[in-house]
VMD Tcl script that builds the backbone (N, CA, C; Angstrom):
set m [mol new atoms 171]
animate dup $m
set s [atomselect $m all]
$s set {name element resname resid chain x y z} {
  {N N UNK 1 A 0.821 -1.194 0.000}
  {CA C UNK 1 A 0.000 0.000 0.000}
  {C C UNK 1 A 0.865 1.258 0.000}
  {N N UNK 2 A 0.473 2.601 -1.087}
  {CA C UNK 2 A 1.326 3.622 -0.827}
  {C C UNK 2 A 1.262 4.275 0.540}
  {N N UNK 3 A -0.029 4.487 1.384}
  {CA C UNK 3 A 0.179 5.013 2.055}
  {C C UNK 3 A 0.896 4.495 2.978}
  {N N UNK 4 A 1.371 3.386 3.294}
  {CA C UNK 4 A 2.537 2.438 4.386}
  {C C UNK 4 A 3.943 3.338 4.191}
  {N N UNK 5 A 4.292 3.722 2.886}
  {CA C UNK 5 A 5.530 4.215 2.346}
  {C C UNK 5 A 5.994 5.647 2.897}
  {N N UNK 6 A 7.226 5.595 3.008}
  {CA C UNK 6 A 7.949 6.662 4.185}
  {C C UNK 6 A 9.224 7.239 3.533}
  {N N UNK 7 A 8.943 8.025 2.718}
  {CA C UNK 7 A 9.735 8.891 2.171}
  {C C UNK 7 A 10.622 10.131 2.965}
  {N N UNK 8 A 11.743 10.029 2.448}
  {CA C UNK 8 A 12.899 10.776 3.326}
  {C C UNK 8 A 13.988 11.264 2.343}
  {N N UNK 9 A 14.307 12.799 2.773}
  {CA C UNK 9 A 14.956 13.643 1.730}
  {C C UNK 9 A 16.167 13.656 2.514}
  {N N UNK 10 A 17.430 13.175 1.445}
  {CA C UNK 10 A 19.051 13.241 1.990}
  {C C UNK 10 A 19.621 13.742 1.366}
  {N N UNK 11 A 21.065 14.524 1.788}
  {CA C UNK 11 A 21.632 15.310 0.635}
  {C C UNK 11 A 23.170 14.473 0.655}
  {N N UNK 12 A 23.450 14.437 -0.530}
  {CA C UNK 12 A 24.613 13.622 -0.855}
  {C C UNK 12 A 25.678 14.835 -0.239}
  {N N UNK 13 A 26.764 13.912 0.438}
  {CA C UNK 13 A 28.183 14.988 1.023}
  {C C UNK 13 A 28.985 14.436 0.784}
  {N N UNK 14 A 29.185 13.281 0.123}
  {CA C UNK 14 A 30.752 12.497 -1.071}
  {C C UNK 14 A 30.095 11.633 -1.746}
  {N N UNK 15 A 30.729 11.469 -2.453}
  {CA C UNK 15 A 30.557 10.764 -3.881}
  {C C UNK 15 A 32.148 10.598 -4.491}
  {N N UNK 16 A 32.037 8.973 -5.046}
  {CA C UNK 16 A 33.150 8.411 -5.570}
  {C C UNK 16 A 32.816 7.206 -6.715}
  {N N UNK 17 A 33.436 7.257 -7.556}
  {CA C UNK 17 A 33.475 6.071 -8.381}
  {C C UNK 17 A 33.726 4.803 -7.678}
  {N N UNK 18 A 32.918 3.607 -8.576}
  {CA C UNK 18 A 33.458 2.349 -7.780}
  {C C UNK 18 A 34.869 1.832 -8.706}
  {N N UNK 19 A 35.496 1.245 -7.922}
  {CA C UNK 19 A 36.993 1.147 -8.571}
  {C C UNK 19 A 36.599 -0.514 -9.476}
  {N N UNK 20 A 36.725 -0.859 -10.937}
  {CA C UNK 20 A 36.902 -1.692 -11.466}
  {C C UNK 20 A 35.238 -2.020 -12.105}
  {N N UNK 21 A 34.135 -0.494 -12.181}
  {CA C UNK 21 A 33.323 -0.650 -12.556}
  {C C UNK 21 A 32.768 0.621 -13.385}
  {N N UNK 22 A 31.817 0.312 -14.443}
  {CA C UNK 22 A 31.752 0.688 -15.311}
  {C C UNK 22 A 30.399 2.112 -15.380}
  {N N UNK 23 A 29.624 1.627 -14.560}
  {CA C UNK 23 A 28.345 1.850 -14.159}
  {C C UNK 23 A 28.360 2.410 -12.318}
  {N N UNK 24 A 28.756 2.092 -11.610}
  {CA C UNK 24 A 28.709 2.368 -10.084}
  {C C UNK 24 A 29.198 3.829 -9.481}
  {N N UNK 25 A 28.566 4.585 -8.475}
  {CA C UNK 25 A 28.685 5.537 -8.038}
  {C C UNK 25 A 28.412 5.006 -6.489}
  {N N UNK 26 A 29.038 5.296 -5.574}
  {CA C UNK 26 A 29.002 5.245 -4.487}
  {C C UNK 26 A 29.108 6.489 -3.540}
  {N N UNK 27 A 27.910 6.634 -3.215}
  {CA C UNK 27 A 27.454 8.175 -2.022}
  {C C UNK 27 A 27.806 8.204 -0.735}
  {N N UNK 28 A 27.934 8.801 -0.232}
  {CA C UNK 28 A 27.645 8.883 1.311}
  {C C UNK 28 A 26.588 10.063 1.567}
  {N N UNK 29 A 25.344 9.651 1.758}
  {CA C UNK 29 A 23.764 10.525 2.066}
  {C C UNK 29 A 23.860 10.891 3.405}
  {N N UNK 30 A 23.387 11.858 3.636}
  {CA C UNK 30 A 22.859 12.265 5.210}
  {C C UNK 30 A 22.232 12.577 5.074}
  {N N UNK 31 A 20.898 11.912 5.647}
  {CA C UNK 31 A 19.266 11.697 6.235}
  {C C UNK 31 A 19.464 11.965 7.526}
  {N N UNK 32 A 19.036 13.146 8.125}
  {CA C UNK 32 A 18.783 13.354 9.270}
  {C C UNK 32 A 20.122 13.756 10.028}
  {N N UNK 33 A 19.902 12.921 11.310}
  {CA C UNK 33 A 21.355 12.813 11.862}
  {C C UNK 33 A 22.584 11.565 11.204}
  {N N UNK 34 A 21.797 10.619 10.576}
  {CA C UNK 34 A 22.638 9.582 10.046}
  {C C UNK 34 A 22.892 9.989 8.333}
  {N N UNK 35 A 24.747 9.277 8.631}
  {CA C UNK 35 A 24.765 9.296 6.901}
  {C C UNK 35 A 24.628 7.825 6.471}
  {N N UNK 36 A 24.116 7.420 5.173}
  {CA C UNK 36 A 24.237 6.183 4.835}
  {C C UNK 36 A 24.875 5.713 3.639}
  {N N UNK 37 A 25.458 5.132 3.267}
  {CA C UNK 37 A 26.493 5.224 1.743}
  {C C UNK 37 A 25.574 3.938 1.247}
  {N N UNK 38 A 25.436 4.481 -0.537}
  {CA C UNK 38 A 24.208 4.111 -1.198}
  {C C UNK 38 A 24.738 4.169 -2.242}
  {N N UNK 39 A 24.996 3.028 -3.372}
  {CA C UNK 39 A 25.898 2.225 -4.343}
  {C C UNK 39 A 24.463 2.794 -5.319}
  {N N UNK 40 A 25.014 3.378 -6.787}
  {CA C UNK 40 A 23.391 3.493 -7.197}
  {C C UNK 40 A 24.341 3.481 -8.955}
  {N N UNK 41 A 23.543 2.704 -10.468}
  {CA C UNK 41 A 24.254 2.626 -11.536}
  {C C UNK 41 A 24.179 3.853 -12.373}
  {N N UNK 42 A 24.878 5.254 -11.937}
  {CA C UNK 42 A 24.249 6.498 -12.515}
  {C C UNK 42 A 25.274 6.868 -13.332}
  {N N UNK 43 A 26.466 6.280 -13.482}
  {CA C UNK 43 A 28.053 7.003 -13.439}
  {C C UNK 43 A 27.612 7.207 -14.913}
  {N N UNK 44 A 27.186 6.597 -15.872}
  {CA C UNK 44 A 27.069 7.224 -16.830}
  {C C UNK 44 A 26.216 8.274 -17.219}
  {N N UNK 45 A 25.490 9.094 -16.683}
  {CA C UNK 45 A 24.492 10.147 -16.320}
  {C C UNK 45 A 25.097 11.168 -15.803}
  {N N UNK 46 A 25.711 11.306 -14.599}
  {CA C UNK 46 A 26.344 12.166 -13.475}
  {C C UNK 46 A 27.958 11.360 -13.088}
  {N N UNK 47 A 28.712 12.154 -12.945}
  {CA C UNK 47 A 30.118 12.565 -12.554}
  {C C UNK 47 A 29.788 12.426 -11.296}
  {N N UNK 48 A 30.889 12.229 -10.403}
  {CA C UNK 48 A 31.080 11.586 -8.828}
  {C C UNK 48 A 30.993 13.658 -8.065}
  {N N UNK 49 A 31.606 14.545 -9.215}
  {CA C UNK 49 A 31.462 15.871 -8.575}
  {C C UNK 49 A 30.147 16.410 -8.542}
  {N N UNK 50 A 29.734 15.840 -9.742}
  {CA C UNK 50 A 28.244 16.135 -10.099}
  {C C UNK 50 A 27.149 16.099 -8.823}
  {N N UNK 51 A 27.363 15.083 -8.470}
  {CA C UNK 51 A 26.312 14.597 -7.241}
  {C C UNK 51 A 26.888 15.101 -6.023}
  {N N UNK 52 A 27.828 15.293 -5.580}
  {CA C UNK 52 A 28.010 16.077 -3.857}
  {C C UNK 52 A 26.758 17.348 -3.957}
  {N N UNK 53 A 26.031 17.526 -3.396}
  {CA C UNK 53 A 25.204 18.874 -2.514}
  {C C UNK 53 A 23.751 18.404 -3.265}
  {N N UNK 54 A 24.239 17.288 -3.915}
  {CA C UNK 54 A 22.451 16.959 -4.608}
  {C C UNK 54 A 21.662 16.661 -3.386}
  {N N UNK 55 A 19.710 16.473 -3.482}
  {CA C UNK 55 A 19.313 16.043 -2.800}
  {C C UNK 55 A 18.214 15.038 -3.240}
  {N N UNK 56 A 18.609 13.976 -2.849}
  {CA C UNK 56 A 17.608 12.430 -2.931}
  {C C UNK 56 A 16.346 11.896 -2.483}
  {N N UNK 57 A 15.944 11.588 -2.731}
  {CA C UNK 57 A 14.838 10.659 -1.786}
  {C C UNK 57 A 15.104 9.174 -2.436}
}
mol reanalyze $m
mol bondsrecalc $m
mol representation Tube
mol addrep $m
């Protein structure tokens, strides 16, 4: 059900390529007080500089 669903806005504060991949970007998000690092296949879309100060859900 949508209404069960719990949406939460984080803003990316590093970002790095994954080493030996083609496709992978690896974040570190901070939601709240916690950061959480979040592997996502964008690298061909957005640059690892691209994404620092973005904000996610």
């Amino acid at each position: 059900d949508f209404e069960k669903l719990q949406f939460q806005i984080g803003e990316i504060i590093a970002c790095e390529e994954v080493k030996k991949s083609r496709k992978l970007l690896c974040s570190q998000v901070k939601i709240g007080s916690q950061v959480r690092q979040i592997v996502s296949g964008i690298k061909a879309h957005y640059s690892a500089e691209e994404m620092v100060g973005k904000k996610v859900m």
